[in-house]
C-alpha positions as a Python dict, from the first residue, in 0.01 Angstrom:
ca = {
    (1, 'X'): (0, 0, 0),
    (2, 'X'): (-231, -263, 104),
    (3, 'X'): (-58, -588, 231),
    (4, 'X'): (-256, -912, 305),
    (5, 'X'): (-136, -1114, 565),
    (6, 'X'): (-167, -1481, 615),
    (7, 'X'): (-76, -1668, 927),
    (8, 'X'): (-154, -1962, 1135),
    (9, 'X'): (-103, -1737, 1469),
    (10, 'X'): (-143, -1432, 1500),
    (11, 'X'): (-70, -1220, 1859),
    (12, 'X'): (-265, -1182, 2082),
    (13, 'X'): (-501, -1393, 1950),
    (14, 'X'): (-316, -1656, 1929),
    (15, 'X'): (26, -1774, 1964),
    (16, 'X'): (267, -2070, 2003),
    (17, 'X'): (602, -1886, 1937),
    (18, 'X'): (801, -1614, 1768),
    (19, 'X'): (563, -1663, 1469),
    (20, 'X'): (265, -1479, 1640),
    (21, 'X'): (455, -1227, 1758),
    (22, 'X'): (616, -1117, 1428),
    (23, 'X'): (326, -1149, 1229),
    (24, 'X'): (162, -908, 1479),
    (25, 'X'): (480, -669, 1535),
    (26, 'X'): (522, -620, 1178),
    (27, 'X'): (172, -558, 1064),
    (28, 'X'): (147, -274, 1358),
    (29, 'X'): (491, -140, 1223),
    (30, 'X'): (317, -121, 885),
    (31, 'X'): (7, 22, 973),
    (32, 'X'): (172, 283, 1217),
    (33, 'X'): (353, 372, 854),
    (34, 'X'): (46, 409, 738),
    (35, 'X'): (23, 98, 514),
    (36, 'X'): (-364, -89, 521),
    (37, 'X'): (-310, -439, 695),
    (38, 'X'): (-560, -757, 641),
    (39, 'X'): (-483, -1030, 866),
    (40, 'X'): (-621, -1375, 828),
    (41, 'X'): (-630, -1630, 1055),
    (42, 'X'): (-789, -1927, 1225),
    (43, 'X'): (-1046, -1888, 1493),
    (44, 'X'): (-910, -2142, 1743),
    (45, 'X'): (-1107, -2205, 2086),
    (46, 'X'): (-830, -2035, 2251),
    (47, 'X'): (-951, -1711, 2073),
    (48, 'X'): (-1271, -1657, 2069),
    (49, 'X'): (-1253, -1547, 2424),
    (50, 'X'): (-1036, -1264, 2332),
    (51, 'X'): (-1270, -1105, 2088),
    (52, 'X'): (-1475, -847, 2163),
    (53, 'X'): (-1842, -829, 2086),
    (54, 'X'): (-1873, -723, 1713),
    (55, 'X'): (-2122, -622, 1494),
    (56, 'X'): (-2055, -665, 1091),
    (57, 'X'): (-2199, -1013, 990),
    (58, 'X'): (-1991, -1268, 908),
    (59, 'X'): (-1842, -1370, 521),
    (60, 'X'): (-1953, -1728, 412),
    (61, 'X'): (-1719, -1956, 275),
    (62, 'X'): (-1768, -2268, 52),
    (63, 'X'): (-1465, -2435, -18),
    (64, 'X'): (-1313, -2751, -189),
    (65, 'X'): (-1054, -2988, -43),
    (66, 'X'): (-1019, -3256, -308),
    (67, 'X'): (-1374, -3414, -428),
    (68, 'X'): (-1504, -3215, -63),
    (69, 'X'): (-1652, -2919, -15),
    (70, 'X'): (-1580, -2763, 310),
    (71, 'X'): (-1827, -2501, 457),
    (72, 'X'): (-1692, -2209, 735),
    (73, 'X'): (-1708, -1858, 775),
    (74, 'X'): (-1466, -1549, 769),
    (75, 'X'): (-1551, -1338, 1075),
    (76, 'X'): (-1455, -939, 1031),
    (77, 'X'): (-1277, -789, 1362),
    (78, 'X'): (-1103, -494, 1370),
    (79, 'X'): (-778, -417, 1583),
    (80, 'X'): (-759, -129, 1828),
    (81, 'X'): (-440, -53, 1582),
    (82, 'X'): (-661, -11, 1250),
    (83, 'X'): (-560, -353, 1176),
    (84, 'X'): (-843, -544, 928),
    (85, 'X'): (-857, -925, 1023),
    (86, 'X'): (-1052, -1190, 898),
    (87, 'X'): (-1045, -1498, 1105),
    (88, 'X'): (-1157, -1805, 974),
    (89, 'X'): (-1396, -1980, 1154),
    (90, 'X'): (-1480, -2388, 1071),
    (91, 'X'): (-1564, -2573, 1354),
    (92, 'X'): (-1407, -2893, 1282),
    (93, 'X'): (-1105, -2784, 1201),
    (94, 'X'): (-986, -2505, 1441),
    (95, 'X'): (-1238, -2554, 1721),
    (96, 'X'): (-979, -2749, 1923),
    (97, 'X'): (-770, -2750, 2236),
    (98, 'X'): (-469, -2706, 2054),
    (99, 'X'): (-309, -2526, 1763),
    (100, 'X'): (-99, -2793, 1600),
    (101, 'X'): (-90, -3120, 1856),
    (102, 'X'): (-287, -3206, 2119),
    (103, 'X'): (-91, -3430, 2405),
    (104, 'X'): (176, -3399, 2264),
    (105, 'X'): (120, -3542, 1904),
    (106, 'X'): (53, -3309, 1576),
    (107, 'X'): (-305, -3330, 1449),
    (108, 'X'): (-291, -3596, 1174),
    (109, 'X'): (-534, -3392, 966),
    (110, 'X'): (-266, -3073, 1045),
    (111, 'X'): (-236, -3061, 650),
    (112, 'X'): (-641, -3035, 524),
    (113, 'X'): (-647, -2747, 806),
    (114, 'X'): (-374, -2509, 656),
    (115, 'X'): (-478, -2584, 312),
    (116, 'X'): (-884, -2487, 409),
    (117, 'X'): (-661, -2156, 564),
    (118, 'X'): (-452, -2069, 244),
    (119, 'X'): (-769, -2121, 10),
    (120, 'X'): (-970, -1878, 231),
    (121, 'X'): (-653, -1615, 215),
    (122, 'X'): (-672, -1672, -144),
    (123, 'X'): (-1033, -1645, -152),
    (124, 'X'): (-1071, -1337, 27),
    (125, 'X'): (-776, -1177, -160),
    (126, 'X'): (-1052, -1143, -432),
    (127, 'X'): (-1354, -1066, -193),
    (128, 'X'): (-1213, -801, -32),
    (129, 'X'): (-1337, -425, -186),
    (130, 'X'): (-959, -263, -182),
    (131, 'X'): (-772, -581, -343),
    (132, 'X'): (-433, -634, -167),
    (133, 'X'): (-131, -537, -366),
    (134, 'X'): (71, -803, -178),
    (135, 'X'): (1, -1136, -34),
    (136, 'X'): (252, -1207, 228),
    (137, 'X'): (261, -1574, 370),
    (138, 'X'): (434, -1772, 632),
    (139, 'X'): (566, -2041, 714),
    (140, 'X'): (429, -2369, 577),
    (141, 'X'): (80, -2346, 718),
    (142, 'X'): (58, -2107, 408),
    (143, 'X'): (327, -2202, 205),
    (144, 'X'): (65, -2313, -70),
    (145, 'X'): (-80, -1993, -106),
    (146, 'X'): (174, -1843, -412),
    (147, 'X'): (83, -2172, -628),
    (148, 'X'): (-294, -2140, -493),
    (149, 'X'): (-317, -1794, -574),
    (150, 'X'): (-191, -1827, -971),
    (151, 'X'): (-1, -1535, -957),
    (152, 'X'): (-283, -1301, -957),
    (153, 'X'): (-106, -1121, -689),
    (154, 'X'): (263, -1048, -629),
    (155, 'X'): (343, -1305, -274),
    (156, 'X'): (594, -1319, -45),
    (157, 'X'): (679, -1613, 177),
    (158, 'X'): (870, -1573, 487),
    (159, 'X'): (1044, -1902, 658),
    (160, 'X'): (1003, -1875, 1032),
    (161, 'X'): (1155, -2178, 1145),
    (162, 'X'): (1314, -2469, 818),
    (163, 'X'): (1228, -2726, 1063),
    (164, 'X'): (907, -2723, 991),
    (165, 'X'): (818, -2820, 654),
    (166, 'X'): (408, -2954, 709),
    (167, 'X'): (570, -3292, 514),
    (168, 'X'): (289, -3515, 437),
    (169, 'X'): (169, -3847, 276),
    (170, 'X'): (158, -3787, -133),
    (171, 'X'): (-234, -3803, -137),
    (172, 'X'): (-272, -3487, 67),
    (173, 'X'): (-216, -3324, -279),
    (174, 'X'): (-544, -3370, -365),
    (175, 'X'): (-672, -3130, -166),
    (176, 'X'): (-511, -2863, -296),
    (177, 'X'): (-721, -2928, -598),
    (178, 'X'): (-396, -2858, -859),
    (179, 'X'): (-265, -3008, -1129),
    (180, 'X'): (-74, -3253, -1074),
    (181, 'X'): (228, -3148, -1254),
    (182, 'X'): (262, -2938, -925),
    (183, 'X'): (312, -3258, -775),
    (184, 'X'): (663, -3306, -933),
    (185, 'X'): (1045, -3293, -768),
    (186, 'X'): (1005, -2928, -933),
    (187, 'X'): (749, -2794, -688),
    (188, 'X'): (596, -3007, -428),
    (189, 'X'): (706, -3322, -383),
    (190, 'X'): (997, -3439, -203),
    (191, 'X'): (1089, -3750, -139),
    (192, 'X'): (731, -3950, -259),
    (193, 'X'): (612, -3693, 7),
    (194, 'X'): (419, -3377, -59),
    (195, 'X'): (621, -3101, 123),
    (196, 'X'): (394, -2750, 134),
    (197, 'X'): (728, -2566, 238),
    (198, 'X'): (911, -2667, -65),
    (199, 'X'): (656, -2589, -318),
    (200, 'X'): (637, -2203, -159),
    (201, 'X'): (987, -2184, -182),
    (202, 'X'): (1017, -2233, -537),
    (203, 'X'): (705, -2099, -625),
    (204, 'X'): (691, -1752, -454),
    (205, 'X'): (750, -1432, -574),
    (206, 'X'): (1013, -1312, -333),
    (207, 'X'): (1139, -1501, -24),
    (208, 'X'): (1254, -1398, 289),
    (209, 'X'): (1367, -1543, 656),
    (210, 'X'): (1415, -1384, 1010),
    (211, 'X'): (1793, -1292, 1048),
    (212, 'X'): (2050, -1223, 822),
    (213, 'X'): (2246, -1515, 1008),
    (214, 'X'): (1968, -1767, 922),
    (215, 'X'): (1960, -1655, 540),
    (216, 'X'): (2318, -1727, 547),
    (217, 'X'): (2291, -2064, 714),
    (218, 'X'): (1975, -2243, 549),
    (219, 'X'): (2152, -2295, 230),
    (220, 'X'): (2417, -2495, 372),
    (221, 'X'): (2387, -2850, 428),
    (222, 'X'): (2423, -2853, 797),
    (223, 'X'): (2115, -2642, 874),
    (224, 'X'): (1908, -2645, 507),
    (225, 'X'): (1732, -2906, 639),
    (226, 'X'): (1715, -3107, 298),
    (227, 'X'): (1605, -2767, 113),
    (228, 'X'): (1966, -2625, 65),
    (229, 'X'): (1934, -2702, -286),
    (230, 'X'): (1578, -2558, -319),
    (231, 'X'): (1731, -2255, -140),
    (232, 'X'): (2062, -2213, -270),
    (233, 'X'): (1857, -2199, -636),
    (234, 'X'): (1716, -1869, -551),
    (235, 'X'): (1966, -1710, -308),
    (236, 'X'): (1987, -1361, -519),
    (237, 'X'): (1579, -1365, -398),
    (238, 'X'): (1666, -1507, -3),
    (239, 'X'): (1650, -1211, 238),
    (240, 'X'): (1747, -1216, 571),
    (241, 'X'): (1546, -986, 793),
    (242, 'X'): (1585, -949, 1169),
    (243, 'X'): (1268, -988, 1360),
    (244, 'X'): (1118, -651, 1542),
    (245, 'X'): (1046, -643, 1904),
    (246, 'X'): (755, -436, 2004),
    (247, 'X'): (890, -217, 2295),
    (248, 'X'): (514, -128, 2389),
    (249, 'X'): (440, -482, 2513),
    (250, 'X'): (835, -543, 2655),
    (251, 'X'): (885, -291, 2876),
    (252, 'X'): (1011, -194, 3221),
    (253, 'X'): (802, 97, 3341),
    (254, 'X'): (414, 106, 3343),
    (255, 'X'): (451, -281, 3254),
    (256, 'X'): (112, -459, 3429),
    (257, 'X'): (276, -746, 3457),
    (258, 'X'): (576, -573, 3658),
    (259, 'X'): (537, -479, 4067),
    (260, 'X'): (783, -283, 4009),
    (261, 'X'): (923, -45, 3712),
    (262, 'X'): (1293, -20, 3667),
    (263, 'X'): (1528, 152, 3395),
    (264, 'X'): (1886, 137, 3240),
    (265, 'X'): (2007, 400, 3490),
    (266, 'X'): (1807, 311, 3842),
    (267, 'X'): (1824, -87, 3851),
    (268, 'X'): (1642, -64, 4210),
    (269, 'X'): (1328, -223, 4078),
    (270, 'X'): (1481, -512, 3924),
    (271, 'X'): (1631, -598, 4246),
    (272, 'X'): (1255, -604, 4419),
    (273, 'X'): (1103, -798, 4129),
    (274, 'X'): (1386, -1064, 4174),
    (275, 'X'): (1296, -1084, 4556),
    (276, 'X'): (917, -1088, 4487),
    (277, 'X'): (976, -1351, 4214),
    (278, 'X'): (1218, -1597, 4504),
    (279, 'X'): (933, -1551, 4758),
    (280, 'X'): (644, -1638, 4539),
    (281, 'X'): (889, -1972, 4407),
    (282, 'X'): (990, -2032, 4733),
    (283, 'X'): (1363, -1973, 4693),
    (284, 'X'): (1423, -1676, 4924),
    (285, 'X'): (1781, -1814, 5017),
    (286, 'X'): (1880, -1745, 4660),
    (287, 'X'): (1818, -1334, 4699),
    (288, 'X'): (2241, -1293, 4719),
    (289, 'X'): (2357, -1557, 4406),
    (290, 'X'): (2286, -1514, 4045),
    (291, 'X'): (1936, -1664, 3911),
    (292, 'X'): (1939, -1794, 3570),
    (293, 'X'): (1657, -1860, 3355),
    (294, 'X'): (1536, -1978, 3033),
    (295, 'X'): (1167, -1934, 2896),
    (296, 'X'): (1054, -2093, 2575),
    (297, 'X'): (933, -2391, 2395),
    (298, 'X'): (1039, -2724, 2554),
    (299, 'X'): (1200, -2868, 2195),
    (300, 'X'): (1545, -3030, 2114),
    (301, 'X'): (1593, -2741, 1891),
    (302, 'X'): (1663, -2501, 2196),
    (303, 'X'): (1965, -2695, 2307),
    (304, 'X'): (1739, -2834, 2568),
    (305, 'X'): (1937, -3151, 2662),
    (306, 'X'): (2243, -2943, 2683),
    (307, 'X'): (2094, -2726, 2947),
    (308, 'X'): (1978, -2986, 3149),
    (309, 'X'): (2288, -3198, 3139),
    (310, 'X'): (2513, -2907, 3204),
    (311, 'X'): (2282, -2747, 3503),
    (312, 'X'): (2236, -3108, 3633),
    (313, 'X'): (2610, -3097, 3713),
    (314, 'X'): (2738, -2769, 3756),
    (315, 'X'): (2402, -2608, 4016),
    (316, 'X'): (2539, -2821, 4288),
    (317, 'X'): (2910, -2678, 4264),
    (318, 'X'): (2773, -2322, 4222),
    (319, 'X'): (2584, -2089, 4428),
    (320, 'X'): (2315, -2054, 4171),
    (321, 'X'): (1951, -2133, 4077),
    (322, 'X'): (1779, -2153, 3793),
    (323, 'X'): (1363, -2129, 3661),
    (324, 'X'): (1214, -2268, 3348),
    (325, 'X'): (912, -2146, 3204),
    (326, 'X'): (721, -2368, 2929),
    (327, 'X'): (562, -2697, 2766),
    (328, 'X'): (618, -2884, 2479),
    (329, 'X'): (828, -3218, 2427),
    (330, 'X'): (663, -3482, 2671),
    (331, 'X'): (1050, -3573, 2775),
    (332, 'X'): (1212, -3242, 2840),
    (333, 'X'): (903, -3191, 3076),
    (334, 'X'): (958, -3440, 3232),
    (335, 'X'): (1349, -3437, 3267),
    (336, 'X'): (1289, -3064, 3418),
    (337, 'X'): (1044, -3154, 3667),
    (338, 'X'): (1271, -3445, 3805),
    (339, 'X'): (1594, -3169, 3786),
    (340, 'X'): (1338, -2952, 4021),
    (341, 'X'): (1266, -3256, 4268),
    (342, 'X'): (1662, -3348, 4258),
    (343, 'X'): (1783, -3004, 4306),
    (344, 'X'): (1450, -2830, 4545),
    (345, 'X'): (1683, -2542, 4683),
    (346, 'X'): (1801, -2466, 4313),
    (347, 'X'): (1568, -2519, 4064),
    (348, 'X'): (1156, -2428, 3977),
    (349, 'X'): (1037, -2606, 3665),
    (350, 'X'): (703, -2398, 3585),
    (351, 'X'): (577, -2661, 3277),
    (352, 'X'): (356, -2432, 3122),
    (353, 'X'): (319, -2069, 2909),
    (354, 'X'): (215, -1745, 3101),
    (355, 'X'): (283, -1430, 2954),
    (356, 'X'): (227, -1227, 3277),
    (357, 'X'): (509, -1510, 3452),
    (358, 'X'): (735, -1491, 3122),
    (359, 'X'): (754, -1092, 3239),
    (360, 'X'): (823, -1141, 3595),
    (361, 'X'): (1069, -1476, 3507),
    (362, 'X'): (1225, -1238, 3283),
    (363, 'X'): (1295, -908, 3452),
    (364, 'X'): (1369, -1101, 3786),
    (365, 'X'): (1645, -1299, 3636),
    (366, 'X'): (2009, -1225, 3631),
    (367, 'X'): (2129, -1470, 3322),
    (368, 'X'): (1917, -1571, 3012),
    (369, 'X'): (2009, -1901, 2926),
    (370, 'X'): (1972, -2001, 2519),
    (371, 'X'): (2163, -2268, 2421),
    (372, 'X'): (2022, -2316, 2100),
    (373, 'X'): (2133, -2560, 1809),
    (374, 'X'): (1993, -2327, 1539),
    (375, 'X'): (1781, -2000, 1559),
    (376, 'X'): (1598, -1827, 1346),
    (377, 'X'): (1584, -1538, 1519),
    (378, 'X'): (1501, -1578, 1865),
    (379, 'X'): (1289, -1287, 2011),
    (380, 'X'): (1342, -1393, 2404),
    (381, 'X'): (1723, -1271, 2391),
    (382, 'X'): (1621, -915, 2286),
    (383, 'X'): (1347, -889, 2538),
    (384, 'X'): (1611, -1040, 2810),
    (385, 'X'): (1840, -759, 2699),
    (386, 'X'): (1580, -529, 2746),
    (387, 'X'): (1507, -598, 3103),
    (388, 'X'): (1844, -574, 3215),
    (389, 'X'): (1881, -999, 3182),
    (390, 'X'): (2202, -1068, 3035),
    (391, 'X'): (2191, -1307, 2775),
    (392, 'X'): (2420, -1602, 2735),
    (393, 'X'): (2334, -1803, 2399),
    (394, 'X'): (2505, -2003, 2100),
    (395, 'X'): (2610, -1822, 1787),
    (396, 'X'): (2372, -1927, 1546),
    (397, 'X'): (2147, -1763, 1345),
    (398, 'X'): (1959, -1466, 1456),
    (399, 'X'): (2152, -1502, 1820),
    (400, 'X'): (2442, -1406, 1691),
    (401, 'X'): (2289, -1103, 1505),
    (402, 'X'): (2145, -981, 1841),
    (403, 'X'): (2402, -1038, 2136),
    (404, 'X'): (2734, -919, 2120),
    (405, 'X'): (3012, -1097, 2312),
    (406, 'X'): (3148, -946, 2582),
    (407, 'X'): (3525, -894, 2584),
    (408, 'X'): (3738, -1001, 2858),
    (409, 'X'): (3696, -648, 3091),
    (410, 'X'): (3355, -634, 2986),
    (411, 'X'): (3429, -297, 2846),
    (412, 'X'): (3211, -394, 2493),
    (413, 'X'): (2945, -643, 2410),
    (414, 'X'): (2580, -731, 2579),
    (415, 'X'): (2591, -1104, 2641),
    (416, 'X'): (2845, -1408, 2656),
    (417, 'X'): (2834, -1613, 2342),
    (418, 'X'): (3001, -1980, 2265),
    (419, 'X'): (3063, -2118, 1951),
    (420, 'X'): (3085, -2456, 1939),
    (421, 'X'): (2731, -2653, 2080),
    (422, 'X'): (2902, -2865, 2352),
    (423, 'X'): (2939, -2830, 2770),
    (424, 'X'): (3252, -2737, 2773),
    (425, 'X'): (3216, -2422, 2617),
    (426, 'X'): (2881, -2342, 2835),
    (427, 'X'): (3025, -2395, 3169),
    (428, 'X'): (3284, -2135, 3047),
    (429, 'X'): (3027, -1905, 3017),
    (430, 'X'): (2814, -2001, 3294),
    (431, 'X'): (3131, -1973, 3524),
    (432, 'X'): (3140, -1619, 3318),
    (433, 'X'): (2871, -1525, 3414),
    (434, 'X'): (2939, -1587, 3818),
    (435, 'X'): (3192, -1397, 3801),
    (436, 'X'): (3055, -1092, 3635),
    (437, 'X'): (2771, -1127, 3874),
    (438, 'X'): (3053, -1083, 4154),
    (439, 'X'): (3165, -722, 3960),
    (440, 'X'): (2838, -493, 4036),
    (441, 'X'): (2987, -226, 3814),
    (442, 'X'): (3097, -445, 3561),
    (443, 'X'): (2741, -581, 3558),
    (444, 'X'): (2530, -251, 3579),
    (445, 'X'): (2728, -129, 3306),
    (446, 'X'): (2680, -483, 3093),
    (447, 'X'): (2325, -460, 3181),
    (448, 'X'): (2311, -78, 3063),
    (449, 'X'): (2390, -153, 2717),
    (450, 'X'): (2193, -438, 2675),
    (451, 'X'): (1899, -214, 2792),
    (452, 'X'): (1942, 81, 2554),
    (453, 'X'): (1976, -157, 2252),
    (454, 'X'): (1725, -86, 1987),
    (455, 'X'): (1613, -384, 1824),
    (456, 'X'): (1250, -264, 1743),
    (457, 'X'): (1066, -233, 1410),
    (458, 'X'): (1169, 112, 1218),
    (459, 'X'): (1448, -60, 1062),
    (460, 'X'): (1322, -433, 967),
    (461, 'X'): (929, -206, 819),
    (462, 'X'): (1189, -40, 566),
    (463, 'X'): (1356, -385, 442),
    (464, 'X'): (1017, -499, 411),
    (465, 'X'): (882, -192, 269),
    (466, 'X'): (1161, -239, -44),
    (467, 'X'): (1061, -634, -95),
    (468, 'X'): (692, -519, -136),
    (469, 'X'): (764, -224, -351),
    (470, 'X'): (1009, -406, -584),
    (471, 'X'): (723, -660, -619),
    (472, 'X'): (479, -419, -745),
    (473, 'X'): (734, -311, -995),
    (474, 'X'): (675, -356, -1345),
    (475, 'X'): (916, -601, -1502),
}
C-alpha cells in the first residue's frame, strides 16, 4: 500500500510538538511493514540545515491562491528509512524564523501558507509515478486537503490537538479557489469565520484522533471545542488511536544524549545522570531529595498556571526541586523565570527546546509533572515512564490511557493520577510522590514497571493499517 502523508512538521526535520513526532513514528512503523511512505512538507529555515546534499532536481510548482498564482518548488529527499519526502520549498512563505508565530504572535498570513501546502499534497498526489492509494492529513494545516482533493483519493484526517482549528477571516476562502457552496455552515464556515478544521471533519473520508480517551471526550461539550456537533455527527467514523513512541530515539542504553546508560533492573546510571544533571544546573545540594520536572510547550493547555501556583507554595515546605524545559506563552516564561529567581536553591527555568537537554532533564528526574487540562495524547509521559521518571498527570485524554494509578502499597499502577484539575488534588500527589521517594523498594519496583511498558508502534500500525484498508474497499 502506498500512503501519502501530509504534515506541517515532520521529525526531525522539523518539529514544534507531538505532531512531528507522530507523523514521523508512524510513517517508519509503516514502512518497516513494508508499506511505501511519501511525506510532504514545508521547507522551513530551520530545515534546510538538516538535509543532506542531494542530487535529483527539484519538481516545479505553479499554484493558485485566489486570483494569485504562487510559484515554489517540491524538493525530492529520501530518508535513511526508505521514506519518500517531498518538501515544499517557497521562499516567502516557509523561509522564516518560525513555524507558526514569530515573538510570540501566529503569522497573520498562517492560513495562505497551509493552503499553498495542501494544494501541493494534492498536486503531487497526481505527479507522483506510483499514485498513493491513501491521502492521510493532519491537523488543520491540511485539513482542506479531502475537499481540495475531490475525492479522487480515499483521505484520512487525523485531529492532533481540537484546539487548534486555523479559524480565519471569511475572505481567506478565496484562496482555496472552491465553490462557494463549500463556504456554508455545512462545510467550512463557522461562525461568519472560515474554519479549515471543520470543513476536514465533515468532509473526510475516515477520521481519526490520538487516544481512545480523546475520541471519547471531543464530542462532548466540555472539550469539543465548538465542534461536538460536527463530531458527534460522524462518531461511528471517529477513531481513537494511541500515539506510538519510537523506542529507537527514547532509550536508556547507547542513548548519545545519555553519560550514562541505565535499565529497568540496574538503576545505577540514572542515579549518575541525576548528579551530572544537579552539577551542570548548579543544584548539587538537591542530590538526596526528589527532583521533579516537566518538559513541554509553555501553553495554558498544559495546566501551566496550576503548576506554578502549586510549586510556588508547596517547594518551600518540601525538600524538593524542580526544572522546566521549554518556550512558548510570553507569560508562563516569564512567571517561570521569576519562580527560578524567587526560589534559586529549588528551581532552574531552562526557557527554551533542546532535545539532547529534554533527554538528560528526563532520565535525571525523579517525578514527571503533567498537569494537563486536556490531552490528546501526550508523548512526554510514555518517554518519562520509559526512563524510569514516574509520571504524575491529570486523567484526561490520552494520560489516562497511558499511566496507571498507583494503588495505595504501590503494589499496581506506573504513575499517580488526580481527577479533578484543582491544587488540592496535586499536592496530594506531589506529597505522594515524597513519600514514595522515601520507600527505595517501593520506588525501584514503581519505576520497573513503568520501564518495561510497551507503548511503541506494532499495535497503533495495525489500527491504522484497518482504516486504510477499509478505505480502499469497494462500497
Amino acid at each position: 500500500m502506498h500512503i501519502l502523508q501530509a504534515a506541517s512538521e515532520f521529525y526531525p526535520y522539523s518539529k514544534t510538538g507531538g505532531l512531528a513526532d507522530m507523523v514521523a513514528g508512524l510513517s517508519c512503523a509503516l514502512a518497516n511493514a513494508g508499506h511505501k511512505l511519501t511525506v510532504i512538507t514545508p521547507l522551513y529555515r530551520s530545515t534546510k540545515d538538516l538535509l543532506m546534499k542531494r542530487s535529483e532536481s527539484p519538481m516545479q510548482l505553479d499554484i493558485k491562491l485566489g486570483a494569485e498564482s504562487i510559484r515554489g518548488r517540491l524538493i525530492p529527499y529520501e530518508t535513511g528509512e526508505g521514506i519518500r519526502v517531498y518538501f515544499v520549498e517557497q521562499k516567502d512563505f516557509f523561509d522564516r524564523q518560525g513555524i507558526y508565530m514569530e515573538n510570540g504572535e501566529g503569522y497573520p498570513d498562517n492560513p495562505d501558507r497551509f493552503i499553498f501546502l495542501s494544494k501541493a499534497a494534492c498536486r503531487l498526489s497526481g505527479m507522483l509515478p506510483d499514485a498513493p492509494d491513501v491521502l492521510h492529513c493532519h491537523d488543520w494545516q491540511t485539513a482542506m486537503i479531502p475537499l481540495l482533493n475531490g475525492g479522487r483519493i480515499p483521505t484520512c484526517l487525523t485531529i492532533h490537538n481540537l484546539a487548534y482549528q486555523g479559524v480565519c477571516a471569511p475572505s481567506k476562502f478565496a484562496l482555496t479557489n472552491l465553490p462557494e457552496r463549500y463556504f456554508t455552515h455545512k462545510y467550512a464556515e463557522y461562525y461568519q469565520q472560515f474554519n479549515p478544521l471543520k470543513a476536514g471533519i465533515i468532509s473526510t473520508d475516515s477520521l481519526t484522533t490520538v487516544s481512545p480517551g480523546y475520541a471519547e471526550e471531543i464530542v462532548t461539550r466540555d472539550f469539543g471545542e465548538g465542534l461536538e456537533g460536527e463530531l458527534s455527527g460522524r462518531a461511528d467514523g471517529l477513531t481513537g488511536i494511541l500515539n506510538g513512541v519510537d523506542y529507537s530515539q527514547w532509550r536508556t542504553d547507547e542513548n548519545p544524549h545519555l553519560k550514562h546508560g541505565y535499565c529497568a533492573k540496574n538503576l545505577d546510571g540514572k542515579e549518575r545522570i541525576k548528579l551530572d544533571l544537579l552539577d551542570f544546573l548548579d543544584l548539587e545540594d538537591a542530590s538526596k531529595s526528589p527532583l521533579f520536572c516537566y518538559i513541554g510547550r509553555l501553553a495554558d493547555q498544559k495546566g501551566l498556571h496550576l503548576l506554578y501556583d502549586v510549586l510556588r507554595k508547596w517547594l518551600p515546605e518540601n525538600d524538593a526541586s524542580f526544572v522546566l524545559l521549554g518556550a512558548g506563552d510570553i507569560h508562563l516564561e516569564s512567571a517561570f523565570r521569576e519562580l527560578s529567581e524567587e526560589l534559586p536553591g529549588k528551581v532552574r527555568a531552562l526557557i527554551q527546546y533542546s532535545e539532547p537537554l529534554a533527554h538528560r532533564i528526563k532520565a535525571a528526574s525523579d517525578f514527571f509533572l503533567m498537569p494537563s487540562k486536556f490531552e490528546p495524547c501526550g508523548l512526554n509521559q510514555i518517554y518519562s515512564l520509559r526512563y524510569g521518571t514516574v509520571p504524575i498527570v491529570n486523567a484526561v485524554g490520552g494520560l489516562k490511557d497511558t499511566v496507571s494509578p498507583l494503588t495505595s502499597q504501590y503494589i499496581d499502577g506506573t504513575g499517580f493520577v488526580f481527577h479533578h484539575h484543582s491544587s488540592a488534588e496535586f499536592v496530594q500527589c506531589l506529597d505522594s510522590a515524597v513519600r514514595l521517594f522515601k520507600t527505595p523498594n517501593c520506588l525501584k519496583n514503581v519505576r520497573e514497571r513503568g520501564m518495561e511498558a510497551d507503548w511503541g508502534w506494532s499495535e497503533p500500525i495495525k489500527n491504522y493499517v484497518a482504516i486504510y484498508e477499509k478505505l480502499l474497499k469497494p462500497t
